[in-house]
C-alpha positions as a Markdown table, in Angstrom:
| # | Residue | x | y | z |
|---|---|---|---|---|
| 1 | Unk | 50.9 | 41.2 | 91.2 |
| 2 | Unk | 47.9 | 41.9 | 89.2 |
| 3 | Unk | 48.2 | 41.5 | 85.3 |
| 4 | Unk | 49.2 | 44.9 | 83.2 |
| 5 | Unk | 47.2 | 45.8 | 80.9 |
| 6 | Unk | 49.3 | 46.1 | 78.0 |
| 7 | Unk | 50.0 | 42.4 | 79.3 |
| 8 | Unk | 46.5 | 42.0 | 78.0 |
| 9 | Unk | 45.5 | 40.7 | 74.8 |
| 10 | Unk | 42.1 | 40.4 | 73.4 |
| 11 | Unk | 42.7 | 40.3 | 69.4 |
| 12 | Unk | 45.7 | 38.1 | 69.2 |
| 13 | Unk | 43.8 | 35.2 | 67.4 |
| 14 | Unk | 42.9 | 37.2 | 63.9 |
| 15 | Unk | 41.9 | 40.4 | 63.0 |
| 16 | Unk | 38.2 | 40.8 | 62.3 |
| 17 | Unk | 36.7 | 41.3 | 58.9 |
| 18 | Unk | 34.2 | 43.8 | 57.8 |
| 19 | Unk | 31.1 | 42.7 | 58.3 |
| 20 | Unk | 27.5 | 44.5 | 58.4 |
| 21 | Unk | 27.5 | 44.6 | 62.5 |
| 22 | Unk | 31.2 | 44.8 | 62.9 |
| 23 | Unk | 30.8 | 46.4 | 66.6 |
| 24 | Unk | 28.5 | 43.5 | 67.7 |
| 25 | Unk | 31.0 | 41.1 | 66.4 |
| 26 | Unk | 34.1 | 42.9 | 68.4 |
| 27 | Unk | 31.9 | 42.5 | 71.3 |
| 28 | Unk | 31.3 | 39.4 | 71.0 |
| 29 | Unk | 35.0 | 38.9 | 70.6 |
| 30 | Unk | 36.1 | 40.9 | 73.4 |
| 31 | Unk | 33.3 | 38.7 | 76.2 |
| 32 | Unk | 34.9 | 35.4 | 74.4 |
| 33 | Unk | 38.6 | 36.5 | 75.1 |
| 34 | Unk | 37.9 | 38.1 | 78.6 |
| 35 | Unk | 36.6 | 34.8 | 79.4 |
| 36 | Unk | 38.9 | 32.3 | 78.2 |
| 37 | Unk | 41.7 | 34.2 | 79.8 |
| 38 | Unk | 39.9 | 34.1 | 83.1 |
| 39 | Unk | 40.5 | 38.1 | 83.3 |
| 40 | Unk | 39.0 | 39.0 | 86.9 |
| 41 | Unk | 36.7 | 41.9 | 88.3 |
| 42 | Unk | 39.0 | 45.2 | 88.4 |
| 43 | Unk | 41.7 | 43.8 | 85.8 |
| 44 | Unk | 42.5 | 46.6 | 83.0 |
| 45 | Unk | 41.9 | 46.3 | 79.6 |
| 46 | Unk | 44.1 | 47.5 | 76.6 |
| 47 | Unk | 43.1 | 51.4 | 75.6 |
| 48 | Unk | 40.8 | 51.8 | 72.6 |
| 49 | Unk | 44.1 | 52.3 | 70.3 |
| 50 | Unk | 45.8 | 49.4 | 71.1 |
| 51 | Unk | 42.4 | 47.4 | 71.1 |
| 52 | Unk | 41.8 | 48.6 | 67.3 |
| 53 | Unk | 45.0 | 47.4 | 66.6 |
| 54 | Unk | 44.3 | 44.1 | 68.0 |
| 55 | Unk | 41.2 | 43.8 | 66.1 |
| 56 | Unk | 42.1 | 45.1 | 63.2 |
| 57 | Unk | 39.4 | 47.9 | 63.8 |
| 58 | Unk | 39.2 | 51.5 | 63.9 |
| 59 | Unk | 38.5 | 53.2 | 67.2 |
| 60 | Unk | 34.9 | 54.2 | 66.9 |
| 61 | Unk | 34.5 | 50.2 | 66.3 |
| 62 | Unk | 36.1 | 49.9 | 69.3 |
| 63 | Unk | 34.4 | 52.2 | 71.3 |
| 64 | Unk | 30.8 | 51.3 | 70.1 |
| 65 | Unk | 32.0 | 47.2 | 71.3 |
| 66 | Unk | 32.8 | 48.7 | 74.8 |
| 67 | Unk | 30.0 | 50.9 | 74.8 |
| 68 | Unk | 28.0 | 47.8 | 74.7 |
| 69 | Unk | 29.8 | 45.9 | 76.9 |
| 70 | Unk | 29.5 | 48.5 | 80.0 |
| 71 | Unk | 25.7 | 48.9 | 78.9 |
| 72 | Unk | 25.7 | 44.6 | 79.7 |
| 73 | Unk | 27.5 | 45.5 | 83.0 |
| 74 | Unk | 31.0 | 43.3 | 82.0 |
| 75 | Unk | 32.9 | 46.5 | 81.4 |
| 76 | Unk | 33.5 | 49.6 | 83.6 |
| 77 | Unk | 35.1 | 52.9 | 82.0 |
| 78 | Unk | 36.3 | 55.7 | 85.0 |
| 79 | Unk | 38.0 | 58.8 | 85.3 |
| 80 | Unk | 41.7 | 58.3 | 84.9 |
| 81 | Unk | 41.3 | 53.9 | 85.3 |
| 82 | Unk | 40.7 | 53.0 | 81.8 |
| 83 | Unk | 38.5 | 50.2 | 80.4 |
| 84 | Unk | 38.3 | 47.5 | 83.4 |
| 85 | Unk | 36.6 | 44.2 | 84.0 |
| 86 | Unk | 33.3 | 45.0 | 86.1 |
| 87 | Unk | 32.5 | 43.4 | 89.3 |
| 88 | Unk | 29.1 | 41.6 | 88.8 |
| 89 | Unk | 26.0 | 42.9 | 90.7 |
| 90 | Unk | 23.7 | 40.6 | 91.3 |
| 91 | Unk | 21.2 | 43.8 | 91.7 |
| 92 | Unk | 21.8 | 44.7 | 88.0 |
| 93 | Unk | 20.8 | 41.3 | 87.0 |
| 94 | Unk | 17.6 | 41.3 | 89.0 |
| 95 | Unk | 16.6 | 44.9 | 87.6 |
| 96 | Unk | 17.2 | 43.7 | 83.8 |
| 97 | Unk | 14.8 | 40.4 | 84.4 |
| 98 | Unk | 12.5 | 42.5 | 86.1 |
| 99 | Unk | 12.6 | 45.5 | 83.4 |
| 100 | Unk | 12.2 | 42.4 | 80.4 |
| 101 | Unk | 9.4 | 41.2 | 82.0 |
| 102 | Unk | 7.7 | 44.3 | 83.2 |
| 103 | Unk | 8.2 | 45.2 | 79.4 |
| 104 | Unk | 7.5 | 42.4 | 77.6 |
| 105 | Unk | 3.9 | 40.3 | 77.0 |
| 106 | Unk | 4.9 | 37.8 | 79.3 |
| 107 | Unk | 1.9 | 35.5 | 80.5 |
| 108 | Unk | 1.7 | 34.7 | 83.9 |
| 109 | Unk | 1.9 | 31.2 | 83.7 |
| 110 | Unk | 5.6 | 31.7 | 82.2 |
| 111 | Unk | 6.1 | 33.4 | 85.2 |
| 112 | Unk | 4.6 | 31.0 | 87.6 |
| 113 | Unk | 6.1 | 28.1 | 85.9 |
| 114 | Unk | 9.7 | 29.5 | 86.8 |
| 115 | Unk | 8.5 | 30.8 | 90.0 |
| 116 | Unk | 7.6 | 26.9 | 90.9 |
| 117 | Unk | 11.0 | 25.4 | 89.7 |
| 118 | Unk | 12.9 | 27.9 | 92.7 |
| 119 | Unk | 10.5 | 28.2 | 95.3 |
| 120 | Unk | 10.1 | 24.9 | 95.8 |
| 121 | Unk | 13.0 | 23.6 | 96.0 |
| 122 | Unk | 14.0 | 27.0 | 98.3 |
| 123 | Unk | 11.3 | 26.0 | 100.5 |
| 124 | Unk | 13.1 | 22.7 | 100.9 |
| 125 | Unk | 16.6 | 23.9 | 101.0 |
| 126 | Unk | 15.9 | 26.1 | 103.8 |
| 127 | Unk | 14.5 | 23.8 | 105.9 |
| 128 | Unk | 17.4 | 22.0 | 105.8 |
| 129 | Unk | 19.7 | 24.9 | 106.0 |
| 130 | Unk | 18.3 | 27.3 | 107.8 |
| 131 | Unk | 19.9 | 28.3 | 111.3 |
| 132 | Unk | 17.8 | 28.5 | 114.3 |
| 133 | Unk | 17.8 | 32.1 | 114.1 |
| 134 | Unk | 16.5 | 32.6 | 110.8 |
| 135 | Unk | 14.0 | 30.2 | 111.5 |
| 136 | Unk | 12.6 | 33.1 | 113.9 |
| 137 | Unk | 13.1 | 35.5 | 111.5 |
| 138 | Unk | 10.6 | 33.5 | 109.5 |
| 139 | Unk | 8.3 | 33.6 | 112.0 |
| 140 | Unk | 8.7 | 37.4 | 113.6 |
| 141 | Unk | 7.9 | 37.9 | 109.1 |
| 142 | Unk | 4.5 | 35.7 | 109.7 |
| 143 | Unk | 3.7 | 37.3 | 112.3 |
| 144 | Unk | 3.9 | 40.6 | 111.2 |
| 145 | Unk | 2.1 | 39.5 | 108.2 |
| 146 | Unk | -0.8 | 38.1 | 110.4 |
| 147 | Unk | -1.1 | 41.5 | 112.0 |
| 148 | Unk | -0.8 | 43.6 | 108.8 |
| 149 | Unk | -4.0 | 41.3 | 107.3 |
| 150 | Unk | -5.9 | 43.3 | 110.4 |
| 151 | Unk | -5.2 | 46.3 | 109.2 |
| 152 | Unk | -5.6 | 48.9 | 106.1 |
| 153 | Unk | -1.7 | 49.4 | 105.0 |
| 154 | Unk | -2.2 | 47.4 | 102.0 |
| 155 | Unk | 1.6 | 48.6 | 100.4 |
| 156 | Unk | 3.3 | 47.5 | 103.7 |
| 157 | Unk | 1.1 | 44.0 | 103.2 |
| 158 | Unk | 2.4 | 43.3 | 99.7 |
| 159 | Unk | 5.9 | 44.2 | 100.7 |
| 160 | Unk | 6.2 | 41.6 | 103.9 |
| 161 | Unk | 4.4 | 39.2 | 101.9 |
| 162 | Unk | 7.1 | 39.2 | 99.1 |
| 163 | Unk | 9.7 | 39.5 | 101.7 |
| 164 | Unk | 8.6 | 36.1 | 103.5 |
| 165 | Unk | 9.3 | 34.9 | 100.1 |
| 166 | Unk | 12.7 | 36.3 | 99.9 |
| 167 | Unk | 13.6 | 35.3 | 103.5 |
| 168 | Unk | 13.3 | 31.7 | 102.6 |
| 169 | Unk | 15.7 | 32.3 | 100.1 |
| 170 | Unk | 18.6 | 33.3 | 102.1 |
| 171 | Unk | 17.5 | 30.4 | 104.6 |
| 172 | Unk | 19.2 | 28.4 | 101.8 |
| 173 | Unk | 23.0 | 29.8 | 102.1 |
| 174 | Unk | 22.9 | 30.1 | 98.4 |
| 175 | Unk | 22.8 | 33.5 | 96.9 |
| 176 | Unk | 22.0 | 32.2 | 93.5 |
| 177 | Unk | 18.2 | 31.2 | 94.8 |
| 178 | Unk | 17.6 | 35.3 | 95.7 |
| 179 | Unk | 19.0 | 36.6 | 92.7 |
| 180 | Unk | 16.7 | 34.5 | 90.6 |
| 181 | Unk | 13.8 | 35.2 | 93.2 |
| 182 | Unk | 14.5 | 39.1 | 92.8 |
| 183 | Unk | 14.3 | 39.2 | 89.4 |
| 184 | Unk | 10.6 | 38.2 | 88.9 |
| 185 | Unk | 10.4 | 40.4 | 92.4 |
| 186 | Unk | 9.0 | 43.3 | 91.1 |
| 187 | Unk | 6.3 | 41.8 | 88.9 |
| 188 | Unk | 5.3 | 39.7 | 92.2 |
| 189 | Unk | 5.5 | 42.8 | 94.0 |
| 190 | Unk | 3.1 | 44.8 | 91.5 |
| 191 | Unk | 1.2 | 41.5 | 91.5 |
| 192 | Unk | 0.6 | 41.1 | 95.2 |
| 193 | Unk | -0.5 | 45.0 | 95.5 |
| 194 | Unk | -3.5 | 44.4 | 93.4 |
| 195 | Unk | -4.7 | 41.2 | 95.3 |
| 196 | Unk | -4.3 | 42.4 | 99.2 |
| 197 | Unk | -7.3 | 44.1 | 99.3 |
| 198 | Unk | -9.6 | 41.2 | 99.2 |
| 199 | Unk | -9.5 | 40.1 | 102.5 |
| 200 | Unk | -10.4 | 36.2 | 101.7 |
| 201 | Unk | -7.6 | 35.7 | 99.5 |
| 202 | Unk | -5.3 | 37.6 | 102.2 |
| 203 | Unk | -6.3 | 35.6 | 104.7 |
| 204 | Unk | -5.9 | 32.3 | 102.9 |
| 205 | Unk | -2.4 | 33.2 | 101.9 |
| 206 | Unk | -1.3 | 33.8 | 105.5 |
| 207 | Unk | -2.5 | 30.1 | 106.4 |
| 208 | Unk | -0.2 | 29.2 | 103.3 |
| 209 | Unk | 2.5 | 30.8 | 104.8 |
| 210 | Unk | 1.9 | 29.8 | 108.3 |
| 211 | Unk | 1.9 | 25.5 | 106.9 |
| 212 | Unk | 4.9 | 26.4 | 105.0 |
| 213 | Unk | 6.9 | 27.9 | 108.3 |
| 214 | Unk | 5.7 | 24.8 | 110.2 |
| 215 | Unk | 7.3 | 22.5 | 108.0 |
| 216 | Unk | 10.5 | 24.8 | 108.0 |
| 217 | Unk | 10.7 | 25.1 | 111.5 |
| 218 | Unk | 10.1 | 21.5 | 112.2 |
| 219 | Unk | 13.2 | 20.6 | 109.4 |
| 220 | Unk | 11.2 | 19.1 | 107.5 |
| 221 | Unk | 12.4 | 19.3 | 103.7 |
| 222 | Unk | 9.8 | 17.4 | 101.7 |
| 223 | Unk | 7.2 | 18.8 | 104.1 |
| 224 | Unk | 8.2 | 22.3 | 103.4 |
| 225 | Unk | 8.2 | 21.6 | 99.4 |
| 226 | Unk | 5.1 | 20.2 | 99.8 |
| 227 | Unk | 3.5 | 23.1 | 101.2 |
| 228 | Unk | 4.7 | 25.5 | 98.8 |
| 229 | Unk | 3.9 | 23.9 | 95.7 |
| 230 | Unk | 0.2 | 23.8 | 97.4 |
| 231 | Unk | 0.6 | 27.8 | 98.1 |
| 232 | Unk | 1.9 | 28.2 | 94.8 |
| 233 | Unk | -0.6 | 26.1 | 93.1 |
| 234 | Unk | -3.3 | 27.7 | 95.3 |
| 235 | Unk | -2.3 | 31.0 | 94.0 |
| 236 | Unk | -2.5 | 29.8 | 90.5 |
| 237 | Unk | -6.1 | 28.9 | 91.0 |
| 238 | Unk | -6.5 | 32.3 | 92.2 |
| 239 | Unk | -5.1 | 34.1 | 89.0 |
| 240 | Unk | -7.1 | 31.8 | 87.3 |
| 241 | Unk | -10.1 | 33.0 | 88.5 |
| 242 | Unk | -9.5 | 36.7 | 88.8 |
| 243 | Unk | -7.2 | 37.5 | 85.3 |
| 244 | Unk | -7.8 | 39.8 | 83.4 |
| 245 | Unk | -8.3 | 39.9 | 79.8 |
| 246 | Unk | -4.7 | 40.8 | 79.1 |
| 247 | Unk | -1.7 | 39.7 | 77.9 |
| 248 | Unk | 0.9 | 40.7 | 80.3 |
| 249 | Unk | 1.6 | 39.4 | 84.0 |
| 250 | Unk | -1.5 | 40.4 | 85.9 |
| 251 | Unk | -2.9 | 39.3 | 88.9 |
| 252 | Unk | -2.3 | 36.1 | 90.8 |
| 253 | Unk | -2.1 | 36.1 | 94.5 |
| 254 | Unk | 1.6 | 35.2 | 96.0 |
C-alpha cells in the first residue's frame, strides 16, 4: 500500500530560519528530504498548509519552493492530486541541456570534448552489444545516408546523419548514453544543417560512417572506438577550418 501523504514528512528535522532567499532554502530542503526518504515517482506530498507548518514557513514560502521544484521537473501539481513526486523524463532533461547550450557562449570545443567522452565509448559498447538486428538498422541508416548525399534534401541529410549517431546509442542497451547524446542533439542538429551542403565534407562523413559500421558489424569494440574518435577528430579539423568568428557553437561537421 503506497505511503499517505500525511504519512509524509519533509520538515521534521528543524524549522527554517529567515533568511534572504528563504524559498530557495525550503527547496533545497524539500529535494534533500524527498531523497533521503527514498519517496518514489507518483507518491503525494503534504498540502502547502501542513508543509508551512513543517517548515516553520508561511504558505507563499511554500508555494514559491514548490513552484520551483515543478519548474526543475521533481514536483507535479494536478487537478484534485495534490503536490506529487514527478516521474523523470529523460526528454526534459535533454531539452534543458539543449536550451543551456543553445543559450549560452558555449565554444565548440566544450562541446566536442563531451561529445568525444560518449561517443566513443558508445561506438564500442555497441559493437559489443548490439543485436543482429540493429546491426542492420545501422546499415539500412548508412545507406539511406549514402543515397541522401545524391540528392538536394539537405534537412532530411542532417537529420539521418544525427540519427546514425543516436542509433549507436541504443545499440548499447543503456538509456543513459542517448539521454546524454540528445542533449547536445539539437546543437549537432543545427550544426550539421550548415555543413551538408558542401558536398566534399558530406561525402567524407559518409566514409566515416561507413568504417565505423564495419567495425560494428564485425564486433569489433576497439575497432569501432577507433573509428569514431578518427570521425570525431576528423570533424574537429573541419570546424577548425570553417569557424566562424563567434563565440557560440558553430559549425563543425558531425
Amino acid at each position: 500500500m503506497g505511503q499517505r501523504s500525511s504519512d509524509v514528512v519533509l520538515g521534521s528535522l528543524r524549522p527554517v530560519g529567515r533568511t534572504p532567499r528563504l524559498s530557495d532554502r525550503v527547496a533545497e530542503l524539500m529535494l534533500s528530504a524527498i531523497l533521503a526518504q527514498g519517496l518514489k515517482p507518483g507518491s503525494k506530498l503534504p498540502s502547502e498548509r501542513e508543509l508551512g507548518a513543517q517548515f516553520g514557513v508561511s504558505r507563499t514560502v511554500v508555494r514559491e519552493a514548490t513552484r520551483a521544484l515543478v519548474a526543475k521537473g521533481v514536483l507535479d501539481v494536478r487537478p484534485g492530486a495534490g503536490l506529487t513526486v514527478a516521474t523523470a523524463d529523460p526528454a526534459s532533461v535533454a531539452e534543458s541541456m539543449n536550451l543551456y547550450l543553445r543559450n549560452g557562449s558555449i565554444p565548440y570545443e566544450n562541446v566536442h570534448e563531451v561529445r568525444t567522452m560518449i561517443e566513443i565509448q558508445v561506438a564500442g559498447l555497441a559493437a559489443e552489444r548490439g543485436t543482429p538486428g540493429q546491426v542492420e538498422t545501422l546499415r539500412l541508416l548508412h545507406t539511406r545516408l549514402c543515397d541522401l548525399t545524391e540528392g538536394t534534401d539537405l534537412e532530411t541529410l542532417a537529420v539521418a546523419d544525427v540519427e546514425f549517431h543516436r542509433h549507436l546509442a541504443r545499440m548499447t542497451g543503456n538509456g543513459l548514453h542517448l539521454l546524454m547524446l540528445d542533449s547536445i542533439g539539437d546543437v549537432l542538429l543545427e550544426i550539421r544543417r550548415e555543413t551538408v551542403a558542401n558536398r566534399d565534407d558530406s561525402l567524407a562523413a559518409i566514409l566515416a560512417h561507413g568504417r565505423i559500421l564495419e567495425r560494428v558489424a564485425d564486433r569489433d569494440p576497439a575497432g569501432a572506438r577507433e573509428a569514431m574518435r578518427i570521425h570525431l577528430e576528423q570533424a574537429f579539423g573541419e570546424w577548425d577550418r570553417l569557424a566562424r568568428p563567434v563565440g557560440a557553437v558553430r559549425l563543425p561537421v558531425i
